[in-house]
Every structure is written in C-alpha cells, then in structure tokens.
PAKE-897111 format. One line per 3 residues: number of its first residue (from 1); their letters; for each residue x, y, z of C-alpha. Coordinates in steps of 0.2 Angstrom, whole numbers, padded with zeros to 4 digits. Example, Ala and Ser with C-alpha at 12.3 -4.5 7.8 and 13.67 -1.06 7.14 Angstrom:
BEGIN
1	AS	0062 -0022 0039 ~ 0068 -0005 0036
//
This chain:
BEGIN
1	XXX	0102 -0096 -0015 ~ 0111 -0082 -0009 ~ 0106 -0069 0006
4	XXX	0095 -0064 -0003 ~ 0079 -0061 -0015 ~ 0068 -0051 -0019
7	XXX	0053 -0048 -0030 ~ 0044 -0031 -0032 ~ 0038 -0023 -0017
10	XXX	0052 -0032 -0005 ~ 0068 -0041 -0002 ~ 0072 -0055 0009
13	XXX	0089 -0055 0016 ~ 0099 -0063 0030 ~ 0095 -0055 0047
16	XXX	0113 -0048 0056 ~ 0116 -0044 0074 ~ 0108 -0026 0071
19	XXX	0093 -0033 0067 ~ 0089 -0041 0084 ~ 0079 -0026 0092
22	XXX	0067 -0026 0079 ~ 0066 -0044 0074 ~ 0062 -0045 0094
25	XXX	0048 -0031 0093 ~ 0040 -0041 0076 ~ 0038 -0055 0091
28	XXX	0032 -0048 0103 ~ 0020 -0039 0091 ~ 0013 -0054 0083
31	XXX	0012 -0064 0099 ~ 0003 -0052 0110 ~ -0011 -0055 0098
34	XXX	-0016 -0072 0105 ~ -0015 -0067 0122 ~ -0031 -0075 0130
37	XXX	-0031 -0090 0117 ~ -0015 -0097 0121 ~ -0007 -0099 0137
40	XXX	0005 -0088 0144 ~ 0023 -0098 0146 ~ 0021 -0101 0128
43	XXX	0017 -0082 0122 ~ 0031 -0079 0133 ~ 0042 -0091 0125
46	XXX	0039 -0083 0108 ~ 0044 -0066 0112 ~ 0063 -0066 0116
49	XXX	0073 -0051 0119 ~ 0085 -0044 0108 ~ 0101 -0050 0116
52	XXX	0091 -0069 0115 ~ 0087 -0064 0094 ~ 0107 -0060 0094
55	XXX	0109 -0076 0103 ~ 0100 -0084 0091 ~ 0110 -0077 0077
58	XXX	0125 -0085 0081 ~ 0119 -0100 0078 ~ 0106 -0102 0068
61	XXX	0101 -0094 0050 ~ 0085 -0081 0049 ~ 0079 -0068 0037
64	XXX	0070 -0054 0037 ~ 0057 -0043 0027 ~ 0060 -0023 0031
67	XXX	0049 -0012 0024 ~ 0058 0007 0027 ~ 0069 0002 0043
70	XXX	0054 -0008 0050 ~ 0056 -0027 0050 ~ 0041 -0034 0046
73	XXX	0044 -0052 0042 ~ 0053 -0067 0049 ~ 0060 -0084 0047
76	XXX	0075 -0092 0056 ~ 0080 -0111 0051 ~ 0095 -0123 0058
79	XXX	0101 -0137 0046 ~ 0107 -0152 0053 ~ 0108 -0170 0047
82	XXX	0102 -0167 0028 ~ 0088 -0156 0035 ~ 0081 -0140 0036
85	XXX	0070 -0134 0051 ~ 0059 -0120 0047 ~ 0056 -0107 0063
88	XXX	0050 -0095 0071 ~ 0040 -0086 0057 ~ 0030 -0072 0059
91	XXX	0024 -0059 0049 ~ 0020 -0042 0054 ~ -0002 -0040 0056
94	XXX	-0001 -0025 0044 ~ 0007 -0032 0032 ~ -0001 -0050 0030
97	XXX	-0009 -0056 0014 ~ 0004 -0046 0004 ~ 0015 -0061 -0002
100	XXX	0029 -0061 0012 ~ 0024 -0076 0021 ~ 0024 -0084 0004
103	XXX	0042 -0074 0001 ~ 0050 -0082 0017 ~ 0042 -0099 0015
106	XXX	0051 -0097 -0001 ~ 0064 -0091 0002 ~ 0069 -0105 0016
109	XXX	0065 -0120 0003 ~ 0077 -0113 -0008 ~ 0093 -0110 0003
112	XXX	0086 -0129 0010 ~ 0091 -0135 -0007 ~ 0103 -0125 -0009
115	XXX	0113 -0131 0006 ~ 0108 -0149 0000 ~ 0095 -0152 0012
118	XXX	0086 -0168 0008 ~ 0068 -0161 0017 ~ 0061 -0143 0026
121	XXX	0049 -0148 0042 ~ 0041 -0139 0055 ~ 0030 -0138 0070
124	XXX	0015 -0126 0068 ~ 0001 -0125 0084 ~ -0016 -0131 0071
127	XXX	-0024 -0116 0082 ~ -0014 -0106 0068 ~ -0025 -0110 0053
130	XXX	-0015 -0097 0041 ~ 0002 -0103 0045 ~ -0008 -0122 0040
133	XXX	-0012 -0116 0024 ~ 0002 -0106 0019 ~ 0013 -0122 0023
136	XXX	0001 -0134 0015 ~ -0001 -0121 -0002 ~ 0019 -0124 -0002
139	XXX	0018 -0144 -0001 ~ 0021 -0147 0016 ~ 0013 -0160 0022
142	XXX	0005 -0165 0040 ~ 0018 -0179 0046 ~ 0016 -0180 0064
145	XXX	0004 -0173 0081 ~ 0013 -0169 0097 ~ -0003 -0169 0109
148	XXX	-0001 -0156 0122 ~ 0016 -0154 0117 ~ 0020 -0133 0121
151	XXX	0011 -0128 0136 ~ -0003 -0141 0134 ~ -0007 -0135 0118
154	XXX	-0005 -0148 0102 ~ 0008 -0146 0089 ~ 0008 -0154 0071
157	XXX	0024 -0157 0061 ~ 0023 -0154 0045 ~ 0037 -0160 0031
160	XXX	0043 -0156 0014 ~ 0052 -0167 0003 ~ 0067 -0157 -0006
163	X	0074 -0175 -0015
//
C-alpha cells in the first residue's frame, strides 16, 4: 500500500514533520481523558511534544486522519525483523465510532504486508476495553500479559499473523 487510502468520509496518509503540533495536541487530548484512572508518569508519557512527534518521525512510520486541518486520528508503527509494531493509536473523542480506528487498524495491516511483515503486534493497557475490541474485531489475538508493566499498570500483547 501506498501513503495513503481512503474511503468516503476520510483519508489516511503518512504523517510529515508539519504534522507534529497537531498529532502532539490529538495526544494530549485523548490522554487527559484518563487522568484519575491511570497514573500520572504514564499519561505523561503518552503526551509528547511536537518536537518529540518530529523525533519520532524520523524514525518511525505513523499516519494520520485530518478532518479540515484538524488531525483527528493516529497510528505510528516500526518494522523490524519481519515484523510490524503497531503504536501510539488514538483517535480524536469526537470523532470515535465513525470508522477511523477501524481505517488506521487497517491501514497499518496493509502497509505490514505490504512491506513483507510476517505478523502486526501490540501492547494495549486491558483498562482500554475499545482499543480490546477493535484489535480483536481485526483478528488480533491476546499473546501475552506484562503484569504491572507501565507505571504499575498491566499490559497485554496482542499479535496478528500476516503469513
């Protein structure tokens, strides 16, 4: 696959360096919502800068969702050693249960294959019950727990076999 696709109501394409300020403010958007359930280094963590998102850029793959200017959806992956990790994914509150999760997921599985990745994992916190079943509607499935992994929280690994 390309950098991008598209259906009717958006396009996914490859985030660029001028993309960082608001990939960083669709972080820090999504992750102040769980401030009180989940502790602080690790909300912390999960909202970098915009010089850290352009840091990120240089070395690892991530596409967007913008609706207008705004973006409103993220995913960034690294492959390495005939895999693909799936990161970082968020989607904008606002714009949830309209397909772009489903879009990203998507479109991550494809440039997997596409760059001859044998497998797409993850990590997900299981606190994050639709990020579980949005991975899981995709055919990922749970291959691992890392108890008190992040921050003392637990983290499952989940895995998708491409071939």
């Amino acid at each position: 696959m390309g950098a991008s696709s598209s259906d009717a109501r958006f396009q996914v394409v490859e985030a660029q360096a001028e993309d960082a300020p608001g990939i960083s403010s669709l972080y820090r958007r999504v992750w102040r919502e769980y401030e009180g359930e989940l502790p602080a280094e690790l909300l912390a963590a999960r909202q970098p800068s915009s010089d850290l998102v352009k840091e990120w850029l240089k070395r690892d793959t991530f596409f967007i969702v913008k609706i207008g200017d705004r973006v409103v959806g993220v995913v960034g992956c690294s492959l390495a050693h005939g895999t693909c990790l799936l990161k970082r994914m968020v989607v904008n509150p606002r714009y949830r249960r309209r397909g772009l999760g489903t879009a990203l997921t998507k479109h991550i599985i494809a440039y997997a294959s596409s760059n001859n990745a044998r497998k797409v994992w993850l990590d997900t916190l299981p606190k994050l019950t639709a990020a579980v079943a949005l991975y899981r509607k995709h055919g990922f499935v749970k291959c691992g727990r890392l108890r008190k992994h992040y921050w003392g929280e637990d983290v499952e690994l989940y895995e998708l076999i491409l071939s």
